[in-house]
MDTraj code that builds the backbone (N, CA, C; nanometers):
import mdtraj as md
import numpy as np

residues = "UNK UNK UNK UNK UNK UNK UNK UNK UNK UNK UNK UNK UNK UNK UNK UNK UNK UNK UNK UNK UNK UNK UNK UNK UNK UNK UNK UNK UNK UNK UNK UNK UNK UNK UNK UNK UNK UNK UNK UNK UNK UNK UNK UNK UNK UNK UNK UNK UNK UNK UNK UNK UNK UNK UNK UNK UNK UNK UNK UNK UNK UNK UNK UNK UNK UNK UNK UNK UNK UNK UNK UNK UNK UNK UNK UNK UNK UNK UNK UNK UNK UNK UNK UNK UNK UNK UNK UNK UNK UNK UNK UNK UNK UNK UNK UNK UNK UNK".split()
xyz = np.array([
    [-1.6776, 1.1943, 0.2924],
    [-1.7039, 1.0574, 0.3290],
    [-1.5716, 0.9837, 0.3467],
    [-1.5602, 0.9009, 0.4741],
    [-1.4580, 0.7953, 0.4573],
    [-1.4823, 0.6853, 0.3834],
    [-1.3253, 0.6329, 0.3664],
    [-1.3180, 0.5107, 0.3234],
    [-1.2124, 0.4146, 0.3413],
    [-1.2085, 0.2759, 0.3914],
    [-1.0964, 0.1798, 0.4621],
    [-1.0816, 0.0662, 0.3603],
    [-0.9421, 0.0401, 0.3272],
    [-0.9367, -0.0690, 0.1977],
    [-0.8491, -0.1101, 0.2866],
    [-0.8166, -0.2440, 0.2276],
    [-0.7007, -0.2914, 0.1875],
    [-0.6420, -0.3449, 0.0657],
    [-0.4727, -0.3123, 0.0692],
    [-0.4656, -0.3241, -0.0690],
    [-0.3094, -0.4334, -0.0698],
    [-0.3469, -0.5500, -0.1156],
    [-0.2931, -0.6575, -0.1271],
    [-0.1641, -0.6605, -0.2097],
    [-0.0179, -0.6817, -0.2424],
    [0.0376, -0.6547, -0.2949],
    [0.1308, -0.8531, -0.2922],
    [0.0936, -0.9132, -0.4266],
    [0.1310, -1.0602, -0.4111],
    [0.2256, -1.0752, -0.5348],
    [0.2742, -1.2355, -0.5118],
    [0.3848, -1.2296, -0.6175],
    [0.5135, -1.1325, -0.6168],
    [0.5582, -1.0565, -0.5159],
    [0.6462, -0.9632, -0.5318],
    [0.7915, -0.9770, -0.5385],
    [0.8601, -0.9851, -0.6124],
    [1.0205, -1.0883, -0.6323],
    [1.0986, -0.9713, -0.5562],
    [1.1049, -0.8840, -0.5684],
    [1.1752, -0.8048, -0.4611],
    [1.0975, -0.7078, -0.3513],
    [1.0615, -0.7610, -0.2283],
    [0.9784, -0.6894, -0.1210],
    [1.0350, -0.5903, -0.1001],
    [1.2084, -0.6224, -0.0480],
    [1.2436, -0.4284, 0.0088],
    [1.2567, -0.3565, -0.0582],
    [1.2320, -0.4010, -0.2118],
    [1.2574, -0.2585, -0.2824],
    [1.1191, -0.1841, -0.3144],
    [1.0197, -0.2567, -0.2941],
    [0.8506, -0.2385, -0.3272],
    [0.8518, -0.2046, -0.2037],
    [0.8968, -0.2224, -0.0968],
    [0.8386, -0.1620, 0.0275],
    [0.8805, 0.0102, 0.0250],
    [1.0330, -0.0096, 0.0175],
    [1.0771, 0.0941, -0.0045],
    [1.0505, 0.1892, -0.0764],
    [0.9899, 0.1520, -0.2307],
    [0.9231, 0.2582, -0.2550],
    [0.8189, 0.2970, -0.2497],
    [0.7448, 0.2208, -0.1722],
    [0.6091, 0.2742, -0.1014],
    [0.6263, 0.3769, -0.0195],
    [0.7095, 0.2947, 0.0882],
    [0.7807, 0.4091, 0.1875],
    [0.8058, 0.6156, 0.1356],
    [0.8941, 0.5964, -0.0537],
    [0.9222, 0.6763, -0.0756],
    [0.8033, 0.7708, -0.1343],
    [0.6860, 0.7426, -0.1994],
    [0.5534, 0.6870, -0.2788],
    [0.5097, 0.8042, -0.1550],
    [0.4852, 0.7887, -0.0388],
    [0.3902, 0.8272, 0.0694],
    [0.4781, 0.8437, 0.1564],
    [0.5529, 0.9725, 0.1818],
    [0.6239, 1.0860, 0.3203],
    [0.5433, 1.1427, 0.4076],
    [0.4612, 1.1764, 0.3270],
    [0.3595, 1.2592, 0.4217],
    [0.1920, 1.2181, 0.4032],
    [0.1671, 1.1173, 0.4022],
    [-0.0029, 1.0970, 0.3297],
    [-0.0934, 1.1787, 0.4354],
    [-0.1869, 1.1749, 0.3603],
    [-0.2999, 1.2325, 0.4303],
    [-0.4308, 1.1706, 0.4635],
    [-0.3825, 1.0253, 0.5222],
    [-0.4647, 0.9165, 0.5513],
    [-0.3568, 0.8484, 0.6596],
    [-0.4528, 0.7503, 0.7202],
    [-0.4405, 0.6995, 0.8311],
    [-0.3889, 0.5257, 0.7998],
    [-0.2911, 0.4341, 0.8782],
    [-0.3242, 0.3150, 0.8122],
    [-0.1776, 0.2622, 0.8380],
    [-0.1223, 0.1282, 0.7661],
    [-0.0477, 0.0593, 0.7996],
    [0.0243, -0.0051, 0.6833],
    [0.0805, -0.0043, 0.6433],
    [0.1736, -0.0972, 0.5486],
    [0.2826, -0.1620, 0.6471],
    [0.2809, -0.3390, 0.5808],
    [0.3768, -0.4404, 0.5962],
    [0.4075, -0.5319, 0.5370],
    [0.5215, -0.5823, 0.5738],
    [0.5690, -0.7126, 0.4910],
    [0.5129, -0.8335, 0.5204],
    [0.4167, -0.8840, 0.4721],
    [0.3049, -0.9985, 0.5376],
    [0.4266, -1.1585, 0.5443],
    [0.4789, -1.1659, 0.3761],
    [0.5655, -1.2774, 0.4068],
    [0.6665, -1.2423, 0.3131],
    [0.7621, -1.3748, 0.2592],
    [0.8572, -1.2904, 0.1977],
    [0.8257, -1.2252, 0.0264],
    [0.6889, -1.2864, -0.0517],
    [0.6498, -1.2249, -0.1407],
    [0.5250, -1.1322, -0.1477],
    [0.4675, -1.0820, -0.0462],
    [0.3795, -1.0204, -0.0444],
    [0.3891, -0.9174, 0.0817],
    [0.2747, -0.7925, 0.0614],
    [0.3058, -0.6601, 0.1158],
    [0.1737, -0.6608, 0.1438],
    [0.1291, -0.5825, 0.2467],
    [-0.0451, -0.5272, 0.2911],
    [-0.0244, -0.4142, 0.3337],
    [-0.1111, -0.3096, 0.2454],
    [-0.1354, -0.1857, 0.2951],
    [-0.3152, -0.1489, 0.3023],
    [-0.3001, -0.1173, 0.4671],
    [-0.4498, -0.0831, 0.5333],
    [-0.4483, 0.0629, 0.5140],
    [-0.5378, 0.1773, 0.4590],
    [-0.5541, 0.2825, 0.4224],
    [-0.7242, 0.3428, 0.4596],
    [-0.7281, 0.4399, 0.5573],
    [-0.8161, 0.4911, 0.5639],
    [-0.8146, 0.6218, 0.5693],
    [-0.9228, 0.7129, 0.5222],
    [-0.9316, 0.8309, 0.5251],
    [-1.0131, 0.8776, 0.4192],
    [-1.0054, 1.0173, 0.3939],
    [-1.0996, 1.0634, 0.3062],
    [-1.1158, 1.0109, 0.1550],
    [-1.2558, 0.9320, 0.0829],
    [-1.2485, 0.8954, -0.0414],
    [-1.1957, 0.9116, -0.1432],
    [-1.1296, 1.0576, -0.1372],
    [-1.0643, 1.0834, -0.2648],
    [-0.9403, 1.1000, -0.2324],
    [-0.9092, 1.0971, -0.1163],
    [-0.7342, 1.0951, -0.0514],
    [-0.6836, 0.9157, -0.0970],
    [-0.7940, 0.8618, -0.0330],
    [-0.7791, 0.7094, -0.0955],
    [-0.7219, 0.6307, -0.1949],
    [-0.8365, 0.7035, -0.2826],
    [-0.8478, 0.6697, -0.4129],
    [-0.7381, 0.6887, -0.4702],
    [-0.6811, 0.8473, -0.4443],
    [-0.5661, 0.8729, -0.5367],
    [-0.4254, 0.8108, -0.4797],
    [-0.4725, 0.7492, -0.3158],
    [-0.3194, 0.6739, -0.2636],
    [-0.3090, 0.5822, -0.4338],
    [-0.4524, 0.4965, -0.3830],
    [-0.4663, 0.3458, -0.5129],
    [-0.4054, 0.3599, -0.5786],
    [-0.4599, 0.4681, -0.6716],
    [-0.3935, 0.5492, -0.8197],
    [-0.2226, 0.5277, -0.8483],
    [-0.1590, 0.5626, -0.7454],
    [-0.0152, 0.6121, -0.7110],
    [0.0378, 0.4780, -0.7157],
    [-0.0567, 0.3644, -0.6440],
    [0.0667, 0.2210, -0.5892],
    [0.0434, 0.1533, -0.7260],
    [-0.0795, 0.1768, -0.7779],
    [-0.0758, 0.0855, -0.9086],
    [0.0177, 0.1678, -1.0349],
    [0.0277, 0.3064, -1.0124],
    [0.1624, 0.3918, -1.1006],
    [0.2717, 0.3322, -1.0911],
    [0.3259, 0.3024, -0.9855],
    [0.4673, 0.2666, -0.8979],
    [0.4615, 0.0929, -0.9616],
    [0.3562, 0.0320, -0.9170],
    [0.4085, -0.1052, -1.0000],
    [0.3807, -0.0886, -1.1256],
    [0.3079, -0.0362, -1.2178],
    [0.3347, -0.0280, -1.3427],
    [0.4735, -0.0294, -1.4333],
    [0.5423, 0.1257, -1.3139],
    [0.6399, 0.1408, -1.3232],
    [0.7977, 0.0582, -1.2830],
    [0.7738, -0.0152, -1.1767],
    [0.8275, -0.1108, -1.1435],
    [0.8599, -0.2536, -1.2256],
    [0.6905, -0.3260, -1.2640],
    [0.6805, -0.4525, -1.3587],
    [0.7513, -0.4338, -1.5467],
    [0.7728, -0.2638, -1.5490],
    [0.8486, -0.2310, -1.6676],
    [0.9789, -0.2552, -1.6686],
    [1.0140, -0.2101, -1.5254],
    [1.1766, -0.2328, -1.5162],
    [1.2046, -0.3597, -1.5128],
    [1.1483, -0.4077, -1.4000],
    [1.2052, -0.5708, -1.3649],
    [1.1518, -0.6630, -1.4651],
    [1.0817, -0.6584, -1.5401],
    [0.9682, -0.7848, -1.6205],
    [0.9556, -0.8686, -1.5595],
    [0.8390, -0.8386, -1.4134],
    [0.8121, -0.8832, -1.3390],
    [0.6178, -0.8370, -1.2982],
    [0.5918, -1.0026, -1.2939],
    [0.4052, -0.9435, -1.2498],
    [0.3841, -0.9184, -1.1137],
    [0.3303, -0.8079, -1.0846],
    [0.2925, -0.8323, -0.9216],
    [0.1667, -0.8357, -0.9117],
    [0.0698, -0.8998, -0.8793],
    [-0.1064, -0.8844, -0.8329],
    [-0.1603, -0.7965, -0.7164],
    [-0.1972, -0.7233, -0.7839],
    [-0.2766, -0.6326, -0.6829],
    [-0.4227, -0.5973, -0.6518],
    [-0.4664, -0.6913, -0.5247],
    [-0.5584, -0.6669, -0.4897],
    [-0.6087, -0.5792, -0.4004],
    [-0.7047, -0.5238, -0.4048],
    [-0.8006, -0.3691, -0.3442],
    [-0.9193, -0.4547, -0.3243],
    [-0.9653, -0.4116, -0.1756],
    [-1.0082, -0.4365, -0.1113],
    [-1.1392, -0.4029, -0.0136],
    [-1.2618, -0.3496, 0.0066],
    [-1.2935, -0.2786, 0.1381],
    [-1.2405, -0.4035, 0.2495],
    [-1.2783, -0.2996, 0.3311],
    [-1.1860, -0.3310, 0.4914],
    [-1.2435, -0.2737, 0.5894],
    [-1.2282, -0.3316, 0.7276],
    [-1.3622, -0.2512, 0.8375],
    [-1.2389, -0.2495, 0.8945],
    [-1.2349, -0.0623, 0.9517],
    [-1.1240, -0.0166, 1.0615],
    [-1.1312, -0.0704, 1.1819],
    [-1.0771, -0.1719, 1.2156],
    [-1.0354, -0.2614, 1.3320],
    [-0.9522, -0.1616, 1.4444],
    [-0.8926, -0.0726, 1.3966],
    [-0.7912, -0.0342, 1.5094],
    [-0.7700, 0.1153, 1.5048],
    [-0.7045, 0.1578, 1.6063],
    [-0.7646, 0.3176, 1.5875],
    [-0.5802, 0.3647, 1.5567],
    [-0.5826, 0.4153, 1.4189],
    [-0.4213, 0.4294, 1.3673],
    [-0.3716, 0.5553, 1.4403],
    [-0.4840, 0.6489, 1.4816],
    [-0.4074, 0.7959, 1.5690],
    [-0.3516, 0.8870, 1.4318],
    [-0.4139, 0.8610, 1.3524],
    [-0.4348, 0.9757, 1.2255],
    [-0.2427, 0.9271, 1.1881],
    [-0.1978, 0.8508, 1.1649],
    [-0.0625, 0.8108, 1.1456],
    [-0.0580, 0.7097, 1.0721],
    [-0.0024, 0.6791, 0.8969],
    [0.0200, 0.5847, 0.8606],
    [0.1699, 0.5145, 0.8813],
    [0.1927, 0.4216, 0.9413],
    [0.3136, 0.3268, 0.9536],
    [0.3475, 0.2673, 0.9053],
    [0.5057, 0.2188, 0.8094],
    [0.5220, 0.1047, 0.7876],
    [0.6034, 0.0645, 0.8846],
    [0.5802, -0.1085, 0.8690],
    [0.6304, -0.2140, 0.9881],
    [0.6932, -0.3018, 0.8673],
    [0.8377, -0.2813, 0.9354],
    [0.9318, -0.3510, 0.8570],
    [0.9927, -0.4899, 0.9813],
    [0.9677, -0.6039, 0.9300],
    [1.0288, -0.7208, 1.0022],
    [1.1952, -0.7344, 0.9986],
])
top = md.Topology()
chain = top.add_chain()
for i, resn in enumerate(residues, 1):
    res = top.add_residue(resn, chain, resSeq=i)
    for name in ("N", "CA", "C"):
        top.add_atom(name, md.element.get_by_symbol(name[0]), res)
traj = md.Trajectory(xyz[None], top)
């Protein structure tokens, strides 16, 4: 079964380094979708593909800020989302860096 989220990433005091390690987080995923820098404190990542490919992206970004809000003593809010696939990604997740 598929499944299309989005997953909201707010409050973020340093974007390129949360982008970046998203970037590092996911080389090769095995889902379809988009990560970007929405403004200068917040990030959106669109993720579709198989339910449990998904799930365990989720798993991973909420690891990474766990791991992150330890270092910096810093909160980030993360919201998850469903989401209706608007656009056809060509089996390729992208990030779009401004």
């Amino acid at each position: 079964m598929k499944k299309c989220i989005k997953v909201s990433l707010i409050n973020v005091s340093d974007v390129e380094k949360v982008f970046n390690d998203l970037k590092n987080t996911f080389v090769r995923p095995h889902f379809e979708g988009v990560a970007y820098v929405r403004d200068e404190n917040a990030i959106e990542c669109i993720m579709h593909g198989k339910k449990e490919v998904v799930d365990e992206a989720v798993e991973r970004i909420q690891d990474l800020l766990i791991n992150y809000q330890l270092r910096e003593k810093s909160d980030i809010d993360c919201l998850v989302e469903p989401h209706i696939k608007d656009e056809d990604y060509r089996g390729v997740f992208r990030f779009i860096q401004n």
